[in-house]
C-alpha positions as CSV (number, residue, x, y, z in Angstrom):
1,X,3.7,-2.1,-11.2
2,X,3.7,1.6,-10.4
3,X,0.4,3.9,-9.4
4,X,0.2,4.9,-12.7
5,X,-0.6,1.5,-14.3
6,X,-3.6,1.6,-11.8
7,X,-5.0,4.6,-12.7
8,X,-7.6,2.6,-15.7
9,X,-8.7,-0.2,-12.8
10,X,-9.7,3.3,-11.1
11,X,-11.7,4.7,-13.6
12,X,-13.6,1.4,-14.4
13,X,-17.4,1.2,-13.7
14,X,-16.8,-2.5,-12.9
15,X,-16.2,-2.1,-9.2
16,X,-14.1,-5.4,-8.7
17,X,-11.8,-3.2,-11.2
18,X,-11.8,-0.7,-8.6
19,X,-11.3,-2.4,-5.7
20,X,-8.1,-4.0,-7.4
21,X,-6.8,-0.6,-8.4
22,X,-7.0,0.4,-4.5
23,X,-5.6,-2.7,-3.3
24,X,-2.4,-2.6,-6.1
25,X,-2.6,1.3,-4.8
26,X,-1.7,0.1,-1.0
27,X,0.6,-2.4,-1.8
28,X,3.0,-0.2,-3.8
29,X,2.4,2.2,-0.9
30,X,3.6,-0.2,1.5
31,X,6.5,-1.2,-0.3
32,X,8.2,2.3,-0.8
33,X,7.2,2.8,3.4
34,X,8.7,-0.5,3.8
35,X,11.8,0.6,1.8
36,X,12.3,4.1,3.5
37,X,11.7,2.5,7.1
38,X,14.7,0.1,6.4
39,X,17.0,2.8,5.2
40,X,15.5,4.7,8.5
41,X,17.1,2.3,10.2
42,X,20.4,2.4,8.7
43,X,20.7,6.1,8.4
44,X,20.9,5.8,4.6
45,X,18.2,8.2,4.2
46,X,19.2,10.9,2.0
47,X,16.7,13.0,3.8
48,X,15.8,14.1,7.4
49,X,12.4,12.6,8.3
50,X,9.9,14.8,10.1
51,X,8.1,12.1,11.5
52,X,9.2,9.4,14.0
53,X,10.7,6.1,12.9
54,X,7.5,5.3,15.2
55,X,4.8,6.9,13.5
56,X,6.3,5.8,10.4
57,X,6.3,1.9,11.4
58,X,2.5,2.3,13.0
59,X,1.3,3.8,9.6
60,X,2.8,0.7,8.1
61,X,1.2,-1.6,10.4
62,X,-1.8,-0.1,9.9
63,X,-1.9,-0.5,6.0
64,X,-0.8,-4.1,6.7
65,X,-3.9,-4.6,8.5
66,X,-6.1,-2.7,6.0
67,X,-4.2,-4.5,3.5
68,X,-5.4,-8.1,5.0
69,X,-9.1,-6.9,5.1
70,X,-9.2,-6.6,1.5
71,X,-7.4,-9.3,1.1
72,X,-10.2,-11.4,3.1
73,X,-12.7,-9.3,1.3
74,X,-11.8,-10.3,-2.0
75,X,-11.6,-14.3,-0.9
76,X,-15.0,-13.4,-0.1
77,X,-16.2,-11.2,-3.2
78,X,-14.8,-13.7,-5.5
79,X,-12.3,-11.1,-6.9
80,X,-8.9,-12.1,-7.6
81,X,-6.0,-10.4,-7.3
């Protein structure tokens, strides 16, 4: 899945639609940080980074936390992902 097979869940009125959309959304997001912080690592970037390896690794953290919350949310709402 890429963002752009999201972008319908996002438009939906039905917001168990949307909240799938924005949880698909963060994972895909976390993938490619996931991706570029192990080529970080390696120096197989085929860029220079302006931020940190740091930074970079906290933001990732942080959506993994986020990530859980819907997670938990959806167990919750009944909405399957």
């Amino acid at each position: 899945m890429e963002l752009k097979d999201t972008i319908d869940l996002m438009q939906s009125n039905d917001f168990k639609e949307r909240f799938k959309a924005e949880y698909f959304q963060l994972k895909i997001r976390m993938t490619g940080l996931k991706n570029m912080l192990d080529k970080y690592k390696k120096n197989e970037l085929d860029f220079v980074p302006n931020c940190s390896y740091d930074l970079l690794n906290a933001q990732f953290k942080a959506m993994g936390l986020y990530c859980s919350y819907l997670e938990e949310r959806a167990q919750i709402e009944n909405i399957e992902l």
